[in-house]
C-alpha positions as MATLAB code, in Angstrom:
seq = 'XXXXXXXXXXXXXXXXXXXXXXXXXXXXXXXXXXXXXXXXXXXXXXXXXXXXXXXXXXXXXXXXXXXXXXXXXXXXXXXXXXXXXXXXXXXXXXXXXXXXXXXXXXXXXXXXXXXXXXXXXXXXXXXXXXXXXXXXXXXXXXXXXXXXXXXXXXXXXXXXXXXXXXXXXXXXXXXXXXXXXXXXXXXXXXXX';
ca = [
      -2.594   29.552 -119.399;
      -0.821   26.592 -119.237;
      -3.652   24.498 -118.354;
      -5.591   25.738 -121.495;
      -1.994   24.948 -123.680;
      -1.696   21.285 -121.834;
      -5.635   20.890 -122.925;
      -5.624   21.726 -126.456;
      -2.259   19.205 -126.955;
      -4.288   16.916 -125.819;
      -7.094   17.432 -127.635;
      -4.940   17.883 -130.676;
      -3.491   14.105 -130.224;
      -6.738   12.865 -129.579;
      -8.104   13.989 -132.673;
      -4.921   12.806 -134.285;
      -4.897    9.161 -132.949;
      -8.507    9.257 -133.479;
      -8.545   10.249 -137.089;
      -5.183    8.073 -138.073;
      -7.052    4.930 -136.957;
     -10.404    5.615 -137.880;
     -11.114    3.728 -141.698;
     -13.187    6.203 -144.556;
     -15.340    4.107 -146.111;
     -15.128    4.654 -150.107;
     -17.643    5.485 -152.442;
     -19.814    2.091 -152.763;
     -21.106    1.239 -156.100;
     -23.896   -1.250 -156.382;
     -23.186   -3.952 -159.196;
     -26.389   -4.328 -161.525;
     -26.639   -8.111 -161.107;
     -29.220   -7.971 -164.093;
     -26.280   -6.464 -166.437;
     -23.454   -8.453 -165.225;
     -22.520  -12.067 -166.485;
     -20.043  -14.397 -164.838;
     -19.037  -17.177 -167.014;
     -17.212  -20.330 -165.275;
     -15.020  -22.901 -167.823;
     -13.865  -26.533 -166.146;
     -11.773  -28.725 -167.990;
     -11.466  -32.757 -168.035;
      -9.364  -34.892 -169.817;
     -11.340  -35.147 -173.182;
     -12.535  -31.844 -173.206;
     -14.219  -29.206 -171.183;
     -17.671  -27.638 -169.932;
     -18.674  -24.069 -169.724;
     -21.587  -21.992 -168.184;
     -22.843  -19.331 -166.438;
     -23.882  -18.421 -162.500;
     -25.743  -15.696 -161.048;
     -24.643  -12.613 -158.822;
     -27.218  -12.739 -155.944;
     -25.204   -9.215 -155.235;
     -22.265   -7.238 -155.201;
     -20.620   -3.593 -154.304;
     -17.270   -2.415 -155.521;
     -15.389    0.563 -153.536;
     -13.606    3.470 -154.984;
     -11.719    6.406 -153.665;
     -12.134    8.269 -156.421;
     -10.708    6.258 -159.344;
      -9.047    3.845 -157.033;
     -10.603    0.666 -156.267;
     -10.208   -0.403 -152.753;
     -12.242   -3.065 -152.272;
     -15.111   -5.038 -153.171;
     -18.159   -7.876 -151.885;
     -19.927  -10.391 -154.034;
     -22.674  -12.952 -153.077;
     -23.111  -15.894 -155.847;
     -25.869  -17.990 -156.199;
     -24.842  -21.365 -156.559;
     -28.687  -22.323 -157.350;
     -28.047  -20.090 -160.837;
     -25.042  -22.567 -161.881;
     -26.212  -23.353 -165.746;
     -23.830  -25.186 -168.986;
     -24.272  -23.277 -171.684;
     -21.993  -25.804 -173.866;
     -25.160  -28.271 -173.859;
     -28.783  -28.842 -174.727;
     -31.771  -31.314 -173.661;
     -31.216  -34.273 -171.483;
     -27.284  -34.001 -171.334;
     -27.571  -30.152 -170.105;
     -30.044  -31.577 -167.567;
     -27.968  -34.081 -166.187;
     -25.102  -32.589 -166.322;
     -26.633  -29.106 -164.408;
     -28.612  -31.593 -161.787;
     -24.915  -33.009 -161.333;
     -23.029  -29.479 -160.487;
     -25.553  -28.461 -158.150;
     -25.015  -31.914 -156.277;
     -23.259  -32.960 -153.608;
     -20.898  -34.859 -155.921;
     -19.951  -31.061 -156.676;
     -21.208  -27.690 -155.018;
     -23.987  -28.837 -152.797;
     -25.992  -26.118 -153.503;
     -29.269  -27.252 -151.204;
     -26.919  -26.909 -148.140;
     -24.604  -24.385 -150.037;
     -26.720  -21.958 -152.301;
     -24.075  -19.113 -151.963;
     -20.749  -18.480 -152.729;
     -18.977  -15.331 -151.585;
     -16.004  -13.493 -152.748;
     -14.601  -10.482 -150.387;
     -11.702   -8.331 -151.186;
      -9.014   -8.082 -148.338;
      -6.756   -5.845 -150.260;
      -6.710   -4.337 -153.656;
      -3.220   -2.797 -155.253;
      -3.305   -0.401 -158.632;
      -1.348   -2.328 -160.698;
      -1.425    0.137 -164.038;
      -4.239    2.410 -165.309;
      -7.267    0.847 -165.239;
      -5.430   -2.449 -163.868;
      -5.732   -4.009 -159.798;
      -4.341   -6.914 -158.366;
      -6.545   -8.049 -155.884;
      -6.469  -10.696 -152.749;
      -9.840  -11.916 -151.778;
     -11.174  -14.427 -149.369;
     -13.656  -17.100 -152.008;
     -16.295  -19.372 -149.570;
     -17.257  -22.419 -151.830;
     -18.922  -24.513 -149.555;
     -18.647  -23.334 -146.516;
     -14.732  -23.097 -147.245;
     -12.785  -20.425 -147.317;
      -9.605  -19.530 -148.821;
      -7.607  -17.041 -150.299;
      -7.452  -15.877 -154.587;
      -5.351  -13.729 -156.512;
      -6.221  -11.483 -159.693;
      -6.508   -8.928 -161.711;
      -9.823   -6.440 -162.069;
     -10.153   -4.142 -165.066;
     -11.882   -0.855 -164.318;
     -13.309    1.049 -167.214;
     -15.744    3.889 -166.235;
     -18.865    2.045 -164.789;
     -17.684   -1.599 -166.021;
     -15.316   -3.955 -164.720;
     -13.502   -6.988 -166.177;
     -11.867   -9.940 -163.773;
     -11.055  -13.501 -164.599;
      -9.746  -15.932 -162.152;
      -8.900  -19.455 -161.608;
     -10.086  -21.597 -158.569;
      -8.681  -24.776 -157.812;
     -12.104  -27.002 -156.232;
     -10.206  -29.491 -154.171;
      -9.933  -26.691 -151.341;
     -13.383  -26.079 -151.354;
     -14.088  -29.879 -151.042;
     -15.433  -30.210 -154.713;
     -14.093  -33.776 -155.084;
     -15.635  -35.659 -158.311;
     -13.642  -37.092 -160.598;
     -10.210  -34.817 -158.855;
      -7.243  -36.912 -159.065;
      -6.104  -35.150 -155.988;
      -8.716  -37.644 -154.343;
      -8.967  -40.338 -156.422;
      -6.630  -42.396 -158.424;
      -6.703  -44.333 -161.503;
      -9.092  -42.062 -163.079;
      -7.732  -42.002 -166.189;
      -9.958  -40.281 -168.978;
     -12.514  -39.825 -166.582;
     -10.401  -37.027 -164.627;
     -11.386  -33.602 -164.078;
      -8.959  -30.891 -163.833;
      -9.152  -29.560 -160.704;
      -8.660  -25.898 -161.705;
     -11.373  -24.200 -163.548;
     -12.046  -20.522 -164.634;
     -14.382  -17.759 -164.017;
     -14.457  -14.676 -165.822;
     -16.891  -11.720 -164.887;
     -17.870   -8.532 -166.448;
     -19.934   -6.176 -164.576;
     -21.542   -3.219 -164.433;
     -22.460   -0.670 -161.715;
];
């Protein structure tokens, strides 16, 4: 009798330990890359650039309504100004995908993964992510809107810790109106 009582405490613990430490996975939902836009906005002295990039892919988690967490795959081959047309688009596209700026023939992703995501009201998370630009990786901060099967998030990045150095001034001096801001924006909506 005691035997059997020693063996199911055991068991009981075991099961405890083994279900306290074990992770659910949440309910994945594929992002529909076809539906979903990411916009990206740099800034220079006199004036600024926008565009848009690709998702190659990307999943959010839920429990239930909750997000938990969340994986995207850019491609960096997609990147594409929007603000301009003919020969300066050209030039100025053929330029981002350089090495002067993201590389994108040894770097043709970018990757964004969620390390923890907090509600922060509603529909509202703060999230911390890990971003890879170039091989680099470092952490972000910012908020995702959930709404049903769409989600809003806008962030900034700051290139000079991925190693995006052209015209930075926190590589080069005396740039003068030739500076680019080293922080510039990207705001996605998605769908899934």
């Amino acid at each position: 009798m005691k035997n059997t009582l020693k063996q199911s405490a055991i068991m009981a613990l075991v099961a405890f330990f083994t279900l306290s430490f074990t992770t659910i996975e949440g309910d994945k939902k594929t992002v529909k890359t076809d539906k979903s836009k990411v916009v990206w906005k740099g800034y220079k002295v006199t004036g600024s650039h926008e565009g848009t990039i690709t998702l190659k892919s990307g999943t959010l988690i839920f429990d239930g309504n909750q997000l938990t967490g969340g994986e995207f795959v850019i491609d960096m081959t997609t990147i594409n100004a929007t603000d301009l047309d003919g020969e300066y688009k050209d030039k100025l596209d053929g330029h981002l995908k350089s090495d002067d700026f993201f590389g994108v023939e040894k770097h043709p992703t970018a990757t964004l993964v969620f390390k923890e995501v907090k509600a922060s009201g509603k529909n509202a998370f703060d999230v911390t992510g890990d971003l890879t630009i170039k091989g680099k990786t470092n952490p972000v901060s910012f908020t995702i809107s959930v709404y049903g099967s769409k989600a809003t998030a806008s962030l900034k990045v700051d290139r000079s810790k991925y190693d995006v150095r052209y015209g930075s001034t926190s590589f080069f001096d005396d740039l003068k109106d030739k500076a680019i801001y080293d922080e510039f924006d990207l705001v996605a909506d998605l769908e899934f």
